[in-house]
N, C-alpha and C positions, 0 to 999 in steps of 0.2 A: 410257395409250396416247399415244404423240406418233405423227408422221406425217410423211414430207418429199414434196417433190413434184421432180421433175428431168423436164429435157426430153432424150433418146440419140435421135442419126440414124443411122437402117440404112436401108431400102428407104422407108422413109418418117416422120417425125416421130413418134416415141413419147412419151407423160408414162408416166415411170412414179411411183405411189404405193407409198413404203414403210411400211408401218407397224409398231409397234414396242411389241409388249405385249399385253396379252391383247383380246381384241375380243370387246366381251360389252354388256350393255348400256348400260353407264354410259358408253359412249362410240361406240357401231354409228351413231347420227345426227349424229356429226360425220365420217364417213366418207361418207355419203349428200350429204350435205352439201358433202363438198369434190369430190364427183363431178361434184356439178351445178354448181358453181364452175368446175370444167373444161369443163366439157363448152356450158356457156352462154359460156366465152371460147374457143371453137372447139376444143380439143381435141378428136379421134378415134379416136385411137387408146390404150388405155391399157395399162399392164402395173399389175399390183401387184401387189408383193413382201409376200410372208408370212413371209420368212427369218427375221422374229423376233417373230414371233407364238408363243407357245406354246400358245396355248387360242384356241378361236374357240367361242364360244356361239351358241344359236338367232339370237339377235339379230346376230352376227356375220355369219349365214347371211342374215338379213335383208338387211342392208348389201351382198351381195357380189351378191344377187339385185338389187340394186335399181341397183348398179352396172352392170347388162347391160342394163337397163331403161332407166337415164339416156344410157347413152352410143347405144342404140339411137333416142334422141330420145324417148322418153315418159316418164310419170312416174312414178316413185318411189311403190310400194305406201304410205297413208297408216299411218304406224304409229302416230297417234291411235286406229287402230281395231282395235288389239290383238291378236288370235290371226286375225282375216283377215289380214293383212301375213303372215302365217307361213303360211298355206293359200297364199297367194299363189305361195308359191316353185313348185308344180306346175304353176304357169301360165307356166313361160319358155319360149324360143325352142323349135321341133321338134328341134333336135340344138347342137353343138357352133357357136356362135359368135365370129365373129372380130376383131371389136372391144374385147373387153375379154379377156387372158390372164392369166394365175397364176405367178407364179416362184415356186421354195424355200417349198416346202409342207414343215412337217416331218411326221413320222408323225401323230400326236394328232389335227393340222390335217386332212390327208389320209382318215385312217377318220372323223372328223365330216363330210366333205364323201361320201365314198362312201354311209355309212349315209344321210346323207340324199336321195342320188342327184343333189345338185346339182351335182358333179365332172362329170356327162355334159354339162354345158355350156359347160365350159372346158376348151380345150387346156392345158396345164400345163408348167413346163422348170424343170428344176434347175439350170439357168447362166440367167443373165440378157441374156448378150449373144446367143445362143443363140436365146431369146424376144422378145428386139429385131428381131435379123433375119428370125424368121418374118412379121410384119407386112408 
């Protein structure tokens, strides 16, 4: 998995994070990791792109929960503590938040995040600039 980070102005200063490969565990805590790298140098707003992601694993699911978590200012479920970090994900926001959003979910991505019902927390957009300007 690599990763890039860019800053788009629409209504207001986006970072978006692309990443680029499967997102699973051998790499879900450098993604947490560069959230709270953002989000500790002021970032608020974030998008990230899944355009080429082909797989996202539990641990994946990990990473994107905790993504909502960081940027809403708290921490990051411990994932030293193994299958709690994964209960965790039932514990996000009451609906749909708008801090952190979703571009270029492909299918595979898509029905992993349905089945697990954590898509009801992300708004989502198949164009990019599209999901910049909803901010």
């Amino acid at each position: 998995m690599a990763s890039t980070v860019e800053q788009a102005q629409g209504r207001v200063l986006v970072t978006v994070l692309a990443i680029q490969g499967d997102l699973d565990y051998s790499n879900y805590q450098e993604v947490i990791e560069r959230v709270q790298e953002l989000f500790a140098a002021g970032h608020r707003h974030l998008l990230i792109d899944l355009s080429e992601v082909p797989f996202i694993a539990s641990s994946g699911l990990v990473a994107l929960h905790s993504a909502i978590l960081v940027m809403d200012g708290k921490s990051a479920p411990d994932t030293d503590a193994g299958w709690q970090a994964f209960h965790d994900l039932g514990s996000g926001p009451s609906g749909v938040q708008t801090n952190v959003k979703l571009v270029g979910l492909r299918p595979r991505v898509e029905q992993m995040l349905q089945r697990t019902a954590l898509l009801r927390y992300f708004e989502t957009f198949e164009d990019r600039a599209a999901a910049i300007d909803s901010f």
